[in-house]
C-alpha positions in Angstrom: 150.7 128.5 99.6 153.2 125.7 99.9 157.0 126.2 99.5 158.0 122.9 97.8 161.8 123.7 97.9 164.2 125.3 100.7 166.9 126.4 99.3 169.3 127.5 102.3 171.2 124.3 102.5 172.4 123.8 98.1 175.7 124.5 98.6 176.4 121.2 101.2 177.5 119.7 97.7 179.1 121.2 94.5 176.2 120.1 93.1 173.1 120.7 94.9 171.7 117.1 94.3 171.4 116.3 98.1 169.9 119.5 99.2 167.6 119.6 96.5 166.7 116.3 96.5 165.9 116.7 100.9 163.9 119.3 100.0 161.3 118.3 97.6 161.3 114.7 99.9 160.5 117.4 102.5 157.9 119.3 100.6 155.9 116.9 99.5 155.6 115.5 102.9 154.1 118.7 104.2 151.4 118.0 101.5 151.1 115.2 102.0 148.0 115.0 104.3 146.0 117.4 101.8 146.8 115.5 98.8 145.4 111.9 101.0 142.3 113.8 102.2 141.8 114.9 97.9 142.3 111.1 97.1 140.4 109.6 99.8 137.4 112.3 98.6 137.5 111.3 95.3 137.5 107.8 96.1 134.6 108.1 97.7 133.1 110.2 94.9 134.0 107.5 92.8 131.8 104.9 94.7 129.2 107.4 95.0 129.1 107.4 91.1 129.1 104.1 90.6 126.5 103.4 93.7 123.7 105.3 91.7 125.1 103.5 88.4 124.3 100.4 89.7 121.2 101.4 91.5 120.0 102.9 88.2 120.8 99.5 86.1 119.5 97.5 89.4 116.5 99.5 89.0 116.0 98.6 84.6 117.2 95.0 85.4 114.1 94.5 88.4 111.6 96.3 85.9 112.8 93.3 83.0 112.7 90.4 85.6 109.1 91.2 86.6 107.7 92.1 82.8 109.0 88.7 82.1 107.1 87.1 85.4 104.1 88.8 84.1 104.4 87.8 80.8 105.2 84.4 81.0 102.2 84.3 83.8 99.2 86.1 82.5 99.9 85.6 79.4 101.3 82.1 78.5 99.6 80.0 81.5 95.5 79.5 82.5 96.2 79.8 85.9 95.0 83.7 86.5 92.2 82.9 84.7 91.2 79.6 86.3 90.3 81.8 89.8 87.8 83.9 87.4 84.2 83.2 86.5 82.1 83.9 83.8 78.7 85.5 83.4 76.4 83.6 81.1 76.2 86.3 78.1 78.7 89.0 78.3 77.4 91.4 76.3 74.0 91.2 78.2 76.0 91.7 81.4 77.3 94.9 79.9 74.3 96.1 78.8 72.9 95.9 82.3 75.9 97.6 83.4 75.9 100.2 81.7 72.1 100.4 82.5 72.4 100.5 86.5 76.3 102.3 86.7 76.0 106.5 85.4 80.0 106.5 85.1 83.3 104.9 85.4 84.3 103.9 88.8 84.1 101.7 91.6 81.3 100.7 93.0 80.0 99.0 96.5 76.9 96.9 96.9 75.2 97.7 98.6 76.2 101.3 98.4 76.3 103.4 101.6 73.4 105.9 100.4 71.1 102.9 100.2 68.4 102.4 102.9 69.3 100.7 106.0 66.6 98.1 104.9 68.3 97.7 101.7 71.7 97.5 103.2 70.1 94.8 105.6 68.9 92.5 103.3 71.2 92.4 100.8 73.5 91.6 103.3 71.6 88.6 104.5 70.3 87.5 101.1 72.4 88.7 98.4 73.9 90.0 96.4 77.1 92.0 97.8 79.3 93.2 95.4 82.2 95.5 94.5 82.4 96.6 91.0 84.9 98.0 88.8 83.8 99.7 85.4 85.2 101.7 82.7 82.1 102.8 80.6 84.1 103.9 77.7 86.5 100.7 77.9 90.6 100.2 78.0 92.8 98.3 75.9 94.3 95.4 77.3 97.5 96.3 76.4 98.7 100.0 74.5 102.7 102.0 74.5 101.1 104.1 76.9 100.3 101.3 79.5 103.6 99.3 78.6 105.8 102.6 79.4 103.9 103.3 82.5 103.9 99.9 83.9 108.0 99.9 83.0 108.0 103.1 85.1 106.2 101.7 87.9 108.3 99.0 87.8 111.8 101.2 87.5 110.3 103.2 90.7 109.5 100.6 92.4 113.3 98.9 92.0 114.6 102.2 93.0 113.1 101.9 96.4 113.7 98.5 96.9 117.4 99.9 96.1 117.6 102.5 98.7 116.3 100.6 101.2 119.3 97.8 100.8 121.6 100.1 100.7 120.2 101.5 104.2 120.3 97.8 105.0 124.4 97.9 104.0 125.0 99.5 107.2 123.8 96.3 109.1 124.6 93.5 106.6 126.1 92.4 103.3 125.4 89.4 102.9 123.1 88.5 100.0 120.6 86.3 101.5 120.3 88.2 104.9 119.0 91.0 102.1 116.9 88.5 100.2 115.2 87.2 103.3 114.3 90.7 104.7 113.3 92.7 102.3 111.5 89.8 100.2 109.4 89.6 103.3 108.6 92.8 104.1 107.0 92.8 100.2 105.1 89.8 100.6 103.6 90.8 104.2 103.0 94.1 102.5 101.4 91.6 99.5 99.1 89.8 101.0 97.8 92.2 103.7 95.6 94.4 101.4 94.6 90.7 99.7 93.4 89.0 102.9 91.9 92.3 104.0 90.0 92.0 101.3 88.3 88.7 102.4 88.0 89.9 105.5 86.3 92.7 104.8 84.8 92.9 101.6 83.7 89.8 100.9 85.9 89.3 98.2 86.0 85.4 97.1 89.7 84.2 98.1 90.6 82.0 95.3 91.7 85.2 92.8 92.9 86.9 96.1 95.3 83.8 96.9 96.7 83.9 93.1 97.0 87.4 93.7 99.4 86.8 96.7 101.1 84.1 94.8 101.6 86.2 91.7 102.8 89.6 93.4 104.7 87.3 96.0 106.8 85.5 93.3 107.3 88.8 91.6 108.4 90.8 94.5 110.8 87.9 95.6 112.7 88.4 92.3 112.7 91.9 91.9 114.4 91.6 95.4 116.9 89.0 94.8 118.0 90.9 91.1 118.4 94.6 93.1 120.4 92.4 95.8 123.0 91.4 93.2 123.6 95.6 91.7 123.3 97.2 96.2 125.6 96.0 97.9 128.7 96.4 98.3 131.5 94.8 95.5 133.7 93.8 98.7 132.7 93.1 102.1 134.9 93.1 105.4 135.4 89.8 105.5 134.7 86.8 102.6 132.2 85.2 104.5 129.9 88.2 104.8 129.2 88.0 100.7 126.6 85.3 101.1 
């Protein structure tokens, strides 16, 4: 408990002003440290708050930025779909399919429970294969996919978020965030996609467009979550940008 006034001293002047007056000067000043350590803690509350404000929007704002990469690029332009060929009759194709695969899945040909004859030859003559199938089909697009894929892409911002704000620590500025985490996502990109060349024997044409696709989207869903992470002022002006 805090005595705000001392009283011993009122009758210096008929009136009590000065002594009064000294005392509260004094008593607030012996709360003074408490009352800076409550202001400093909710200041720093308050930029907590706002923090995961801004990581949240950051987060809606990197999910828009790549639906609209995505829409504008599979849907409005030929150039997925130029990487892509075509059987001669589909619905023959999918007959055979449904023929030679017993359920949905992915599939390697040749498969590892073949023959190491089998294995052999089709190796050195053809044909190798990986296969994708849905037996019972999938929409192209439905609500369900379109909230899931806005939930990937909210998740997704959200830990593109955390990790620039770990990158605060070390720099600001806006391009030095760009340039590493947009990076890291395009190494992380095309690793899986050249792998799969390597190793699979996956035709690189639709695994380059791949890399160009996811690279382009990554890259802005980094430079939109740079804008919302870090901090509103830096130490200096010339660590903004």
């Amino acid at each position: 408990m805090v005595d705000f006034l001392i009283l011993s001293d009122l009758t210096v002047d008929p009136f009590g002003q000065r002594s009064l007056r000294g005392s509260i000067i004094g008593g607030l000043a012996s709360v003074s440290s408490p009352v800076c350590a409550v202001g400093s803690f909710k200041e720093k509350l308050i930029w907590h708050e706002g923090k995961r404000m801004r990581l949240i929007l950051g987060a809606v704002c990197v999910a828009l930025v790549a639906w609209i990469w995505s829409l504008g690029f599979y849907v409005f332009t030929d150039i997925p779909y130029s990487t892509m060929s075509q059987t001669r009759d589909d619905v023959a194709a999918a007959e055979a399919l449904l023929e030679h695969f017993p359920e949905s899945g992915t599939y390697i040909l040749p498969g590892r429970d073949s023959g190491d004859d089998i294995r052999k030859n089709m190796r050195a003559l053809g044909p190798v294969a990986t296969v994708y199938i849905q037996r019972n089909g999938a929409p192209e697009a439905s609500p369900v996919m379109i909230a899931i894929g806005w939930f990937n892409s909210i998740v997704i911002g959200l830990l593109i978020g955390a990790a620039m704000l770990m990158l605060n620590k070390f720099t600001v500025k806006y391009w030095d965030h760009v340039a590493i985490c947009g990076t890291m996502g395009i190494a992380y990109t095309a690793y899986p996609r050249f792998a799969d060349i390597i190793w699979s024997a996956f035709p690189p044409g639709y695994q380059f467009m791949m890399i160009f696709s996811d690279g382009v989207s990554f890259t802005l869903m980094v430079m939109v979550m740079a804008l919302f992470t870090r901090p509103k002022k830096s130490v200096g002006a010339s660590n903004t940008f």
